[in-house]
C-alpha positions in Angstrom: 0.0 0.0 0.0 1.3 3.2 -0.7 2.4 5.5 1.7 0.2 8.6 0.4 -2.7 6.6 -0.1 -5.6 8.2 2.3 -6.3 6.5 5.0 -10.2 4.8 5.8 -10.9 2.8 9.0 -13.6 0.7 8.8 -15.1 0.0 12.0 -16.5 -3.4 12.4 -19.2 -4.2 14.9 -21.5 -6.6 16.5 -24.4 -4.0 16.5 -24.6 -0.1 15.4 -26.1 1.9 16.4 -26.6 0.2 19.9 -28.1 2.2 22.9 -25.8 1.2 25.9 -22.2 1.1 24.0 -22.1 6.1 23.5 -17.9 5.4 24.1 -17.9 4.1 20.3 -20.0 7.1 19.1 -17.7 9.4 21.3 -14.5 7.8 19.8 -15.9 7.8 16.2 -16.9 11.6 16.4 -13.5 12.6 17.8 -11.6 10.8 14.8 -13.8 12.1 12.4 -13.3 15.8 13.9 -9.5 14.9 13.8 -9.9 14.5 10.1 -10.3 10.8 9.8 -12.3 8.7 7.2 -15.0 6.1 8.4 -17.2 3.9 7.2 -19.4 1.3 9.7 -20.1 -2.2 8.9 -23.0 -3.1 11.4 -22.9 -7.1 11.8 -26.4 -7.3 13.2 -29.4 -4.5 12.6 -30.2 -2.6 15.7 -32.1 -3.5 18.3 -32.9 -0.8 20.3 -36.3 1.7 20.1 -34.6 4.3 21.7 -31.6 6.7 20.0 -29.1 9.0 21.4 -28.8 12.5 19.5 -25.6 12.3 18.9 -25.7 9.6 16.5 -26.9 12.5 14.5 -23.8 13.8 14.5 -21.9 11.2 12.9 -20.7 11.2 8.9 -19.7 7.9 8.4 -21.5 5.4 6.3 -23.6 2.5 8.0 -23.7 -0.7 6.2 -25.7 -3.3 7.6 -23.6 -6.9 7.0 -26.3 -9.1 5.7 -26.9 -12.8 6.9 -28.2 -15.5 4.6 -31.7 -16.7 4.6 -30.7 -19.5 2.2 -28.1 -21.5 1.1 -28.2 -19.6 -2.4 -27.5 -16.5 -0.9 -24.4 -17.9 0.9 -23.5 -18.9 -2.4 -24.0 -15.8 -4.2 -21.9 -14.2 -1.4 -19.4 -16.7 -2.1 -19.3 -16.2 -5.4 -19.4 -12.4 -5.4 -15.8 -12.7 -3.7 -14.2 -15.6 -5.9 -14.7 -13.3 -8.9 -12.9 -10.9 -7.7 -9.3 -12.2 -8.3 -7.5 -10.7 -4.9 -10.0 -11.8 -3.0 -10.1 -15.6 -4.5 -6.3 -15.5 -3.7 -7.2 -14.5 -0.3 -9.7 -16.8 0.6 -7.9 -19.9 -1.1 -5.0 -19.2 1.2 -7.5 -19.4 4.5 -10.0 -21.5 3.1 -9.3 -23.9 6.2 -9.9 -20.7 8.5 -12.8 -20.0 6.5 -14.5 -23.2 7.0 -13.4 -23.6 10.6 -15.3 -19.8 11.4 -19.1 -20.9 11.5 -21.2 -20.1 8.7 -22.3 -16.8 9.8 -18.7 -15.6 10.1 -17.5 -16.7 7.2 -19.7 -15.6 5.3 -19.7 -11.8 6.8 -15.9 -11.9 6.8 -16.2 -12.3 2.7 -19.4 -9.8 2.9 -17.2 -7.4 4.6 -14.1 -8.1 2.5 -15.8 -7.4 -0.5 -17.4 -3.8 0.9 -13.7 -3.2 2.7 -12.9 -2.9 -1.6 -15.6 -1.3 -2.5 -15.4 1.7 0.1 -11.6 2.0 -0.3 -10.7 0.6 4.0 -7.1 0.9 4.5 -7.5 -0.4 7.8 -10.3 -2.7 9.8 -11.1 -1.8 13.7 -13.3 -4.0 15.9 -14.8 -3.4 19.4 -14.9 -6.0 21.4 -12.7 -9.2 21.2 -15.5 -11.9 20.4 -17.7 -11.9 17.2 -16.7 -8.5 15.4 -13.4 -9.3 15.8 -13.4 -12.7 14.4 -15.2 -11.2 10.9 -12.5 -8.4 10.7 -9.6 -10.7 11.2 -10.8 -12.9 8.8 -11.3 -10.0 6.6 -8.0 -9.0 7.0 -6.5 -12.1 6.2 -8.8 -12.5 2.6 -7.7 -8.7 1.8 -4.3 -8.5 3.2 -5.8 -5.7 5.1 -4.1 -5.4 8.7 -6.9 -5.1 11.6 -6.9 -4.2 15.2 -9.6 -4.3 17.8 -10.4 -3.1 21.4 -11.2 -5.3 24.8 -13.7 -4.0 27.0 -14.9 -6.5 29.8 -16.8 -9.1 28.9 -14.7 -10.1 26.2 -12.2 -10.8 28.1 -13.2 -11.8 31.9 -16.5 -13.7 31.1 -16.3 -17.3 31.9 -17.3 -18.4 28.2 -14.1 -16.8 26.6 -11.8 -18.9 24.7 -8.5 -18.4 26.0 -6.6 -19.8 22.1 -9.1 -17.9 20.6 -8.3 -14.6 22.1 -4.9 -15.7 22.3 -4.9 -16.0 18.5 -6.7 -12.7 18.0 -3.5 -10.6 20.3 -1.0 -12.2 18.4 -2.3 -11.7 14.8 -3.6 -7.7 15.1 -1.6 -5.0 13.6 -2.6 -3.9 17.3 -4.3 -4.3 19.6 -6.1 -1.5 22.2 -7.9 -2.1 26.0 -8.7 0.8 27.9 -7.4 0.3 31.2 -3.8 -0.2 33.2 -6.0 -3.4 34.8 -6.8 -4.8 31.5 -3.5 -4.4 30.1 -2.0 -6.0 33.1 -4.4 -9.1 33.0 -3.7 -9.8 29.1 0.1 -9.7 29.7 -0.1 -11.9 32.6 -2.8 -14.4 31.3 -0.7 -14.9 27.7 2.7 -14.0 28.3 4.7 -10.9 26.0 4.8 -12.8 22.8 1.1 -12.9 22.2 0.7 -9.0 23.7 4.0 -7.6 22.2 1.2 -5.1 19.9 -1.3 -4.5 23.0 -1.7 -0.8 23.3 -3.4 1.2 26.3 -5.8 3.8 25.0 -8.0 5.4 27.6 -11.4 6.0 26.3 -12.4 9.5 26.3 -15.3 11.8 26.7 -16.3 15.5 24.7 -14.9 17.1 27.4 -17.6 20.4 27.0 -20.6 18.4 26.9 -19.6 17.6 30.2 -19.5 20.9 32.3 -18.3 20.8 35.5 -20.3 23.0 38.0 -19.4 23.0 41.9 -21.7 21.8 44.5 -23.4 23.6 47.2 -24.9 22.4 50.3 -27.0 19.3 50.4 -30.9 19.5 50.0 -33.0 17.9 53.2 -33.5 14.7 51.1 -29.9 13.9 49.0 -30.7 12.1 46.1 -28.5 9.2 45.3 -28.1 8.1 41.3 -27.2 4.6 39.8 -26.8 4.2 36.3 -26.6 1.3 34.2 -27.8 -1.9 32.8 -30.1 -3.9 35.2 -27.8 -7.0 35.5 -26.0 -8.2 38.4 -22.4 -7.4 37.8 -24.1 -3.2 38.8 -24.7 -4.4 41.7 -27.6 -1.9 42.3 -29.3 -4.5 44.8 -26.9 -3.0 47.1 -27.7 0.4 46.1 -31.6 -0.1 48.0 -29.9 -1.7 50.6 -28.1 1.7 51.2 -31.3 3.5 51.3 -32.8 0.7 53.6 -30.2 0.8 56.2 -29.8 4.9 56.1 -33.7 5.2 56.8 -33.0 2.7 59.1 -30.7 5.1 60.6 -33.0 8.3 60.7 -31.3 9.9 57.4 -33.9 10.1 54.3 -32.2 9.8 51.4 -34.2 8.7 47.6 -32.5 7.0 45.4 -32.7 6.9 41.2 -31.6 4.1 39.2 -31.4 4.5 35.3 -31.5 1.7 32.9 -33.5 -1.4 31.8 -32.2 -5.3 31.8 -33.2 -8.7 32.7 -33.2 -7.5 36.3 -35.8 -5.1 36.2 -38.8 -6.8 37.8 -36.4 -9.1 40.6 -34.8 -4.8 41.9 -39.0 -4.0 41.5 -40.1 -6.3 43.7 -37.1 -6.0 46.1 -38.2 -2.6 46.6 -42.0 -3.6 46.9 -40.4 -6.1 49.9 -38.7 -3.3 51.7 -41.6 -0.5 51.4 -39.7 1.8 49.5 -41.5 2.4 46.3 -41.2 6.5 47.7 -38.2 5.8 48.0 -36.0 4.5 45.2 -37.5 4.9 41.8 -36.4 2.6 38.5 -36.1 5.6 35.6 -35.5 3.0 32.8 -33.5 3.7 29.6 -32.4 7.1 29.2 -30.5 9.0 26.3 -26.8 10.1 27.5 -27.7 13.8 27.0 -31.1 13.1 29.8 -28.6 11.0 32.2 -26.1 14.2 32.2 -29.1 16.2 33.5 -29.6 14.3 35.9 -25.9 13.9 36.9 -26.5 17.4 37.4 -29.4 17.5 39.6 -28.5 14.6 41.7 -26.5 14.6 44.9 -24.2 11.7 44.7 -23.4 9.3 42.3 -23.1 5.5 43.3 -21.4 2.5 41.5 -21.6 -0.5 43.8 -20.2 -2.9 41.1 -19.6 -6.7 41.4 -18.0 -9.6 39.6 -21.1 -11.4 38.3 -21.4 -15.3 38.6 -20.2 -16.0 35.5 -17.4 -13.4 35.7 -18.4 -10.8 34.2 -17.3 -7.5 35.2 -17.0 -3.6 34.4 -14.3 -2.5 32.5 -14.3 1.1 33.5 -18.2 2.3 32.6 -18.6 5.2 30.7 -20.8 6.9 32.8 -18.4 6.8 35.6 -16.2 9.6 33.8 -19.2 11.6 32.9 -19.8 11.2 36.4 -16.8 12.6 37.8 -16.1 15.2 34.9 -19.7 16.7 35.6 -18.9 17.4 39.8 -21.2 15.0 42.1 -19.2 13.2 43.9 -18.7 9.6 43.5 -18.9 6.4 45.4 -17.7 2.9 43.7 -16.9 -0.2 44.6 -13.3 -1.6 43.3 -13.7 -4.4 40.2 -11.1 -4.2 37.7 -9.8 -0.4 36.8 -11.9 1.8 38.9 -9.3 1.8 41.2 -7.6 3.9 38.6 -9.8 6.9 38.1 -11.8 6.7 42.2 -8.5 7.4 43.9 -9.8 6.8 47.5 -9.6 9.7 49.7 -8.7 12.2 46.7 -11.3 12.1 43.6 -14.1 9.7 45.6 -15.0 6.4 48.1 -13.5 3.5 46.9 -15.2 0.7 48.9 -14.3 -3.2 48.4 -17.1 -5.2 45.7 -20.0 -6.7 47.5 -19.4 -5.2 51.0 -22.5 -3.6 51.4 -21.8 -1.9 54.9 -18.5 -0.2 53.5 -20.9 0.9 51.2 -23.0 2.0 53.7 -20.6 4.3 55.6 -19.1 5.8 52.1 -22.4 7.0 51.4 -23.1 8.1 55.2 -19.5 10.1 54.8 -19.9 11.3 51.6 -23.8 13.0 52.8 -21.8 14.3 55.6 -22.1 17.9 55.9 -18.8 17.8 57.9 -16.7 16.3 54.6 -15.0 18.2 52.3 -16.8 16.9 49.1 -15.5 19.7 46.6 -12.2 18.9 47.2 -12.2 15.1 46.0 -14.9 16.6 42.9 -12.5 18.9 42.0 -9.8 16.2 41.9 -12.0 14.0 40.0 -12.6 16.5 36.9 -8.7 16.9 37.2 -8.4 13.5 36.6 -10.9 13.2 33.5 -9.7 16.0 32.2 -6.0 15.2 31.9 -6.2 11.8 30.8 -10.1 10.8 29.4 -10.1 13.7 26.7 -11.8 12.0 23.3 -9.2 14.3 21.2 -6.4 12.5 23.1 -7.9 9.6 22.3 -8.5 9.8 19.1 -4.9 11.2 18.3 -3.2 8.2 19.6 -5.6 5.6 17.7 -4.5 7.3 14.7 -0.9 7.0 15.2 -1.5 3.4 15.7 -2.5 3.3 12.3 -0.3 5.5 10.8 2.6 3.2 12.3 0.7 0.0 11.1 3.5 -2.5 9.3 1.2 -2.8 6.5 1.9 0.9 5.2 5.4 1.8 6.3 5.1 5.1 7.4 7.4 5.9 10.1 5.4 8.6 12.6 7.2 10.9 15.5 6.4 9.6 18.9 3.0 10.8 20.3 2.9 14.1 22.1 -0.2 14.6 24.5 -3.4 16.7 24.1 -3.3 19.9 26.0 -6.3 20.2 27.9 -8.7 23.2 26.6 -8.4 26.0 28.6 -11.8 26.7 27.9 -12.9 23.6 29.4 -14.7 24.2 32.9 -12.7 22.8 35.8 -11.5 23.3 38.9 -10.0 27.0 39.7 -7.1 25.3 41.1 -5.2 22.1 40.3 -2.1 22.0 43.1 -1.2 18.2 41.8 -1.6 16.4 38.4 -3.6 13.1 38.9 -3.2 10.1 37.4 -5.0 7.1 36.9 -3.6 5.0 39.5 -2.8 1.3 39.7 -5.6 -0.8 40.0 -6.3 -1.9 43.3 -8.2 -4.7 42.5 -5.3 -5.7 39.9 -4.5 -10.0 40.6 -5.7 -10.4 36.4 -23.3 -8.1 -7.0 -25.8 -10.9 -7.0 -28.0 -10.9 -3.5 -26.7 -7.4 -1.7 -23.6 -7.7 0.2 -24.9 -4.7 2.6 -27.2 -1.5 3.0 -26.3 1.6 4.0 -28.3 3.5 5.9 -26.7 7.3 5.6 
């Protein structure tokens, strides 16, 4: 490939537009404001009623990857990529990969080989190391096209990950990117330096002024406490009534929000029916990213009591965490995997051990103190975000790894941070740069090929 050739990244994933997942919108929107060219290959069609506005925002192309409904559209698929001579090459050479991959793989790795062509991709980036990074390394390998992909959580802690599989996926990427020191830490150790040599730490990032920070004053009568997330157990927001249980208990009224919908909806409802407190904690349901910031804003602390799930499953380091902190209420988590790293205890939060719901209990109690000094851990916090969760940083050091890819040998000066933007609201004063610190929780042409829809 040629050195001045411009540059597209297609971005393969499971599902796009997909309500809960705003950090790939965020991260698109920055590397299309940095100048980059995109184009989305959705694997599955969306699922979800709801949209956030933002989406709105976004220039890149979305192709929806087709499935077969019938063996002759498989074929035609097939068929469409064997005439097209690179492509036979390609797919002769890992026909044994090919067949290996499932059907529905395989065939969406040719599908998306044969639109990576047609829309000029220089380069293929998944999310997430399971299905949408199986169909872009096997798109890579029929195109000669290098690929990369980010872990998350799931991906990589849930009990039904294949260790050779992921294994296989580190070792073959251009690069590959996870967002957190902890992450980074458990892939090393799990599969040894060989198989991680191209793992890259990017942070994900936020739009820094969508986010303004804003200074709390005294607390009202009745503090409201917010929980946001998907209603599944690794949130942990059974704990979260238990707080407002034990504190009422106590003599201190406190009501208590929780935003999002999931399979646990109805066994939090009727946990609140049990404990009479249908006044007192409310479920919200889904809510766009631009409605949870407003209420980020008119809440009184934020709380994060997460959990490693049964089936290990964990957070990675949730979006709304960050928004959290860059926004001003002050924060109370509980340590799984890299929140450690941006709820310093004692400086930008409470950092309270997973599943102990009484040191839960007296984080909230301190932090609704009237005694403690909350604005000096918010201001701390926004420091924090602000120094090292920018999207523009971000975005700037996704696109040197693609500038330095192998494949188009182009050598790149080192990367130079983001300055933050003085305009950006923060914190009058900053005596001491943060940074994320070590994770305390740290052990480890026939039938269409696709249809775009902008």
């Amino acid at each position: 490939m040629s050195a001045d050739r411009t540059h597209r990244i297609a971005y393969v994933l499971k599902m796009y537009p997909r309500f809960s997942e705003t950090f790939i919108v965020s991260e698109i929107l920055a590397r299309e404001a940095a100048g980059e060219e995109i184009v989305i290959f959705s694997l599955r069609p969306p699922a979800d009623a709801r949209f956030h506005p933002e989406l709105a925002r976004v220039q890149a192309p979305v192709i929806q990857v087709g499935r077969s409904s019938s063996p002759r559209r498989l074929w035609e698929t097939w068929g469409a990529a064997m005439a097209e001579p690179e492509l036979a090459r390609g797919t002769a050479a890992h026909l044994e990969e090919l067949v290996g991959a499932g059907v529905d793989d395989a065939e969406q790795a040719l599908a998306v080989a044969l639109l990576a062509r047609e829309h000029g991709v220089t380069h293929l980036h998944a999310h997430f190391a399971s299905m949408a990074t199986t169909v872009a390394r096997l798109a890579g390998l029929l195109t000669d096209l290098p690929y990369s992909f980010t872990a998350h959580a799931k991906d990589i802690f849930h009990h039904d990950v294949q260790p050779e599989d992921l294994a296989r996926k580190l070792r073959d990427a251009d690069h590959a990117v996870t967002i957190s020191e902890y992450n980074r830490e458990h892939l090393r150790s799990r599969f040894g330096t060989h198989d991680t040599a191209h793992l890259e730490l990017v942070r994900n990032g936020l739009e820094l002024e969508r986010f303004p920070y804003r200074r709390r004053g005294a607390l009202p009568a009745v503090p409201v406490l917010l929980g946001v997330g998907r209603l599944v157990e690794k949130k942990g927001f059974d704990q979260l009534i238990d707080v407002v249980r034990d504190l009422r208990e106590e003599g201190r009224e406190v009501r208590a929000e929780i935003v999002g919908d999931g399979p646990l909806r109805a066994h939090l409802a009727a946990r609140i029916t049990e404990l009479g407190l249908e006044q007192q904690v409310h479920l919200l349901g889904p809510r766009t990213q631009e409605e949870v910031r407003r209420l980020l804003e008119e809440a009184d602390l934020f709380v994060a009591p997460f959990v490693i799930g049964a089936d290990g499953n964990a957070d990675g380091l949730p979006t709304v965490l960050l928004e959290a902190m860059a926004t001003g209420i002050p924060c109370v988590a509980a340590s799984v995997t890299a929140v450690g790293e941006v709820i310093l205890e004692g400086r930008t939060g409470w950092l309270v051990p997973s599943g102990d719901t009484p040191a839960l209990v007296e984080a909230v109690r301190e932090a609704l103190d009237p005694a403690t000094d909350r604005l000096a851990r918010t201001d701390a916090a926004r420091e924090l975000v602000v120094a090292h969760y920018d999207s523009r940083s971000q975005a700037r050091r996704l696109r040197e790894l693609v500038a330095r890819s192998a494949h188009r040998n182009i050598l790149t000066q080192p990367l130079e941070a983001v300055p933050a933007d003085p305009a950006a609201p923060g914190p009058s004063t900053t005596p001491q740069l943060l940074s994320p610190a070590s994770s305390p929780s740290l052990a480890e042409p026939a039938a269409p090929i696709g249809r775009s829809l902008s």
